[in-house]
N, C-alpha and C positions, 0 to 999 in steps of 0.2 A: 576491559576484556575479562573473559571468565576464569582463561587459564594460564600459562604464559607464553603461549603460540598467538600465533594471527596468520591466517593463508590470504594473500595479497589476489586477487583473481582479477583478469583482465578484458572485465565486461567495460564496455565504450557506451558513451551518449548512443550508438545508433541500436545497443542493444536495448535499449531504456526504450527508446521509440518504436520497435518491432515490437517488444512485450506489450504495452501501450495498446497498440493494434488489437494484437492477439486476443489480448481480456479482454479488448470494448469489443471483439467480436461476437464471443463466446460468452457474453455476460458479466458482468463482472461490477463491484462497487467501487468506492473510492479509495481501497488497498488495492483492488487492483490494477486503477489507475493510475497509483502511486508507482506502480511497476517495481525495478529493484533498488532494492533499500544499499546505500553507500556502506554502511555495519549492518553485519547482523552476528549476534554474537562474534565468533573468531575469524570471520570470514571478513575482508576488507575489496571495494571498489573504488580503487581511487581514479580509475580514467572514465569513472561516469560525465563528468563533463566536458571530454573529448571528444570528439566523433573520430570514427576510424579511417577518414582521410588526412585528418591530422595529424594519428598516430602512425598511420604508413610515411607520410611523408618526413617526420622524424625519424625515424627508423634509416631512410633511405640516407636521408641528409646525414646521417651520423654512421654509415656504413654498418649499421647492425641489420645481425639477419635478424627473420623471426619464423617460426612455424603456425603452419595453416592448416586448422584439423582440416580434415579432405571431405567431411559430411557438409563443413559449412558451405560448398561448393554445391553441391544436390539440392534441387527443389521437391525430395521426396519429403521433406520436415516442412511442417506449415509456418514457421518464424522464416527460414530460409526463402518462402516464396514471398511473403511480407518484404522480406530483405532485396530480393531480388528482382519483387514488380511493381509492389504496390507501395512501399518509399520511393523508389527513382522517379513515379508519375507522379505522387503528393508533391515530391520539389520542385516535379515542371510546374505543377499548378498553385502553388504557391512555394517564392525561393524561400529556403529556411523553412521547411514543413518541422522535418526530423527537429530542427533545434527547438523550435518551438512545442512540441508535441513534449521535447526532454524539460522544458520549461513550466509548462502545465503538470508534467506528472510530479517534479521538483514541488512543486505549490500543491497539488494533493498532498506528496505527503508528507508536508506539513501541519495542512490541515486533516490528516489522520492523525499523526502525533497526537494536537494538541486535541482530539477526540478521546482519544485516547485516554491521555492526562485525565480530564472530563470526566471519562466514565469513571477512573481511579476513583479519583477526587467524589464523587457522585456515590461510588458505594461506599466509602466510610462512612457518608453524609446519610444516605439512606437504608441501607442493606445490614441487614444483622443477621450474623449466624446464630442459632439455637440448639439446642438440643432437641428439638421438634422439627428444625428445618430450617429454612430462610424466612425471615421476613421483613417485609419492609415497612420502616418505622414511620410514626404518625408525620414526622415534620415533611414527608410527603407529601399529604394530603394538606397540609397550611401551604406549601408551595405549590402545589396545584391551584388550590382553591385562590393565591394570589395571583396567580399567571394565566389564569384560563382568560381573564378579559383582556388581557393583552396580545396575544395571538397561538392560537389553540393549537392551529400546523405544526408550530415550529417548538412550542412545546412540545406534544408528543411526542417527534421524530428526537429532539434531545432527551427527554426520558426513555423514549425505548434504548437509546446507546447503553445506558448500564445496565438496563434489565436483562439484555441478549445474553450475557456473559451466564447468566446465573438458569436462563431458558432448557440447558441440556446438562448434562453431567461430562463425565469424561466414557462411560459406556453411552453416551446420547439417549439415554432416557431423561423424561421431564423430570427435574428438580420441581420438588415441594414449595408453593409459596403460599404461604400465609398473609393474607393480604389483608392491613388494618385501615382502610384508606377512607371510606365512605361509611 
């Protein structure tokens, strides 16, 4: 952790699976199907793999109370109508939707992570700063030039991962690339 705080927040498996929803509604990639992250910086979720019938039923069992913001009641929020119509018919129609949906975004992100790592790993490997700008170095093009007869798709889509990063700035103009490849 960064600093020597941590705020503990008590998001549940079933909020992982509304989110889930949400972003595969409105478009969204494999971070967003990663949903929310267990750390993120000083922020901690540790009843992500709970769902919130588990943690009422705890609660009751051990005579604690708890409070219920009163918006999560309102279907005026679109996570809340997700919560309130479109998981309870997912579970008629297959039992264990919600755990399952919490299981798949668990395994995205993962396999975001380790994309992640990947890209890291990828621009020390290819990427140099300069004093002229970015560029990407020749042993690119000797790994291109080995992998293109092996499968060209999946090439790509892995080189583009590291290139995205370096695509915008931090004002979202194009960064400069100088490109020594061909």
């Amino acid at each position: 952790f960064k600093d020597d705080y941590v705020i503990a927040i008590a998001h549940h498996g079933d909020d992982v699976a509304e989110t889930v929803l949400f972003n595969l509604a409105r478009g969204t990639g494999i971070n967003g199907l990663a949903s929310i992250k267990a750390v993120n910086n000083n922020v901690v979720r540790p009843l992500l793999c709970v769902d919130r019938e588990d943690i009422l039923k705890y609660l009751d069992t051990n005579g604690i109370n708890h409070i219920e913001d009163e918006t999560n009641l309102s279907d005026d929020y679109s996570t809340n109508r997700i919560r309130h119509k479109i998981l309870p018919e997912l579970n008629i129609v297959t039992n264990g939707a919600s755990k399952h949906i919490v299981q798949t975004a668990v395994q995205l992100g993962e396999i975001e992570d380790y994309l992640s790592q990947e890209t890291e790993n990828n621009i020390v490997k290819y990427v140099q700063k300069t004093d002229r700008g970015w560029i990407i170095k020749n042993e690119l093009k000797h790994d291109c030039e080995k992998n293109l007869g092996q499968n060209k798709l999946s090439f790509r889509r892995n080189n583009m991962t590291f290139i995205k990063p370096f695509l915008f700035s931090e004002n979202n103009s194009l960064v400069q690339f100088v490109l020594y490849l061909f």
